[in-house]
Structure formats: structure tokens, C-alpha cells
N, C-alpha and C positions, 0 to 999 in steps of 0.2 A: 504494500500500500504506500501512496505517495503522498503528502502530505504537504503542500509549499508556501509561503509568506508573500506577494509578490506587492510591491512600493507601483502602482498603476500611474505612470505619467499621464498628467494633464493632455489631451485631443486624444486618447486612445481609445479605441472600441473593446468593452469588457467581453470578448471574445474571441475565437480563435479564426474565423472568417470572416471576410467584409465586400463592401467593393473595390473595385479596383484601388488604387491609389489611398485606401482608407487602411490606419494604424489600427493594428490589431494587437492579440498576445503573442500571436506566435515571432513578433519582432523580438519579443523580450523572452522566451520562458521556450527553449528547444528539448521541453521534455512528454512526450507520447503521454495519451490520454488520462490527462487530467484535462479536469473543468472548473470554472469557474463557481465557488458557492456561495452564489448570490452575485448581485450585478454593483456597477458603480455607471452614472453616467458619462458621454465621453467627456464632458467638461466638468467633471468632478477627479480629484486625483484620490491616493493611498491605497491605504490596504485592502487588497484581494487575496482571500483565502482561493486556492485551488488543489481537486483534490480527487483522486480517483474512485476514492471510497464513497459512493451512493447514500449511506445512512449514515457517512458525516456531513455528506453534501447539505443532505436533509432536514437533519439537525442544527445547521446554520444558517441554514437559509429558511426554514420556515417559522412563520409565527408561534405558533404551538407553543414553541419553545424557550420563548420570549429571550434569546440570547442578544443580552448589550450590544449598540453598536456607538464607538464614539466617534464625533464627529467633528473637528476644529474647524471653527466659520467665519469666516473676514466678511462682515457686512458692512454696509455705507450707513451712516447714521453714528450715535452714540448708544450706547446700550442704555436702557433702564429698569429700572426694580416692576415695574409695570409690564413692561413686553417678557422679560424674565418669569412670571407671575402667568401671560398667556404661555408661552413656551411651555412651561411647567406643569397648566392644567389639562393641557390638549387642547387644538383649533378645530373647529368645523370649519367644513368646507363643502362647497354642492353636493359634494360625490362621497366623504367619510368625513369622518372626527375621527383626529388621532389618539394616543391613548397618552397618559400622562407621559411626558419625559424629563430626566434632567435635565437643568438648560444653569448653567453661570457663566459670569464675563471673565473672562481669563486674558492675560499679559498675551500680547503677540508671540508665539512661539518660537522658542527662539530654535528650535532640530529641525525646522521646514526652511527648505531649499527657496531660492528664488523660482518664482514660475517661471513657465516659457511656455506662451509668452506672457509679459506681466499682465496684471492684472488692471484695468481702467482706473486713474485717479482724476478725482476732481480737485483741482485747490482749496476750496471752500467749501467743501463738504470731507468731514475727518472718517475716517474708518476705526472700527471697533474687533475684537474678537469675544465671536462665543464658544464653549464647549457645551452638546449638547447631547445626549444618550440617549438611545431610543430602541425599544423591543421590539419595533415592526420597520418595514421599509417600503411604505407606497410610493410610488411613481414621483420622481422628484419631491420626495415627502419634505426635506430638510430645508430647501430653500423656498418651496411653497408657505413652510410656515413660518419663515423668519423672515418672508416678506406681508406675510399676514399681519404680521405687529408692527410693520413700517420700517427692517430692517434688510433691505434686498442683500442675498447673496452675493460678494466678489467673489470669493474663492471658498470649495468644499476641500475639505481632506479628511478621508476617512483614518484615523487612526488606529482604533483600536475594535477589534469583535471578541469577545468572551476576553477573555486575559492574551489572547496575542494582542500585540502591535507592536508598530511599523519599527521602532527602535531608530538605529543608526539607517535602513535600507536607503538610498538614493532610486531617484525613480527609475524604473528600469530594470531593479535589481532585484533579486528574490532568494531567499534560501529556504531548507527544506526547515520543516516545523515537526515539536514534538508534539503531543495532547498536553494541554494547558489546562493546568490545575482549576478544579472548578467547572470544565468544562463538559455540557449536560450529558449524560452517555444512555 
């Protein structure tokens, strides 16, 4: 069984096929079937678990199982004890309500690489960072909801799932993982 940690650069396709001229995994990760467990969008970066094993796949990727996901988020805006407060209770939105998550304001990080390519600045509009946890993963869940409280997504990175994360990885980079303590079986 294979098991691996992969750092998902910014514009890549969280898969092993695309079209033509579109970034995939298999740029990065030259090892026979393994998959992806669970997705990240192309314009979200970090950590992707991949993994031959079926009912670890499973186990990661589905709700059931309510397995953390963290998530470091550079939005435009300033944070507040208020939007923190929506974050925290869960947002409705036409289609679900999410379920409670953690959400606090955290120091810029300082183990995240510059993007490529950067991220939009405005001069007169400051950027913040949140960390935010979440047991489920709808469709652009993260930045639908932290632009719900008036906090639009610059940049996603996925950090952390169950007890892996990204560590030292540079994007690009992947090494094989052991079972992380904690982690549901």
C-alpha cells in the first residue's frame, strides 16, 4: 500500500488527467496508481493526501467521518470577532449550510512559499489571514464562506487533514506518509 503527502502547486489540476496543455499530478508525483483522496481546486494550493488504499481513500474523503481539514486563508479585508463568530456557527447558502467550523485570525505564515503567480494587491485595501477547520468539503466550501462575511479569498492552502501536514514540502514535492496518530480506522 502506498500512502503519499503531496505540497499541490497553485494552477494545478487535482488529478492525474486533463486537457491538453493543463497541469496535472502526474507533473509532480511519477508513482503508478495512487489517487487522489479528496480534491483541492486548481487555484487553491497544499496538501493532497494520495493513496492506493480504497478505504483510506474513503475515510478521508468522506463526510461520515468528519476528518479535520485545515485550511490557511489570505483574504482582503480585516478580520473580525463578528465574521469569526459567522465562520464558527456555519453559513447558509441556497444550496447547504455548513456545519460548525473553527475559524481564528492567525499571523501571516511565515513556512508558505511565495505564490506563483502572486497573489492581486490593492494598496488601500490591507489583507488578513484566517485558519479555518472544517469536517466536510463542498464545492468551493472555504472561500464561499469567507466571502459570505465580507472576507473574499486571495489565497487557499490547504494544510493540514487529520494530523498530516504539509511541514517543510515545497510545492511540487511529496513524500510517502505513515498512519497518523489519531487517524479514524
Amino acid at each position: 500500500m502506498s500512502t503519499l503527502l503531496l505540497n499541490k502547486p497553485y494552477g494545478v489540476l487535482c488529478q492525474f488527467t486533463g486537457e491538453p496543455g493543463q497541469r496535472t499530478l502526474k507533473e509532480f508525483v511519477p508513482v503508478a496508481d495512487v489517487y487522489p483522496a479528496g480534491r483541492l481546486d486548481t487555484d487553491s494550493e497544499g496538501l493532497v493526501v494520495l493513496t492506493d488504499d480504497g478505504a483510506l481513500q474513503a475515510r478521508l474523503s468522506h463526510p461520515r467521518y468528519k476528518l479535520p481539514k485545515t485550511y490557511w486563508v489570505q483574504v482582503e479585508g480585516l478580520v473580525d470577532p463578528v465574521a469569526l463568530d459567522r465562520l464558527s456557527r456555519g453559513i447558509t447558502f441556497s444550496d447547504f449550510t455548513t456545519q460548525p467550523a473553527q475559524a481564528r485570525e492567525i499571523e501571516p505564515p511565515a513556512l508558505l512559499w511565495p505564490r506563483d503567480p502572486p497573489i492581486r494587491v490593492r494598496k488601500l485595501i490591507p489583507t488578513s489571514w484566517i485558519e479555518i477547520a472544517l469536517t466536510e468539503g463542498k464545492n468551493r466550501q472555504v472561500r464561499r464562506m469567507t466571502a459570505a462575511v465580507g472576507l473574499p479569498a486571495l489565497r487557499l492552502v490547504r494544510w493540514r487533514i487529520g494530523d498530516w501536514q504539509l511541514g517543510t514540502l515545497a510545492p511540487g514535492e511529496w513524500r510517502e506518509a505513515g498512519t497518523p496518530t489519531g487517524h479514524p480506522g
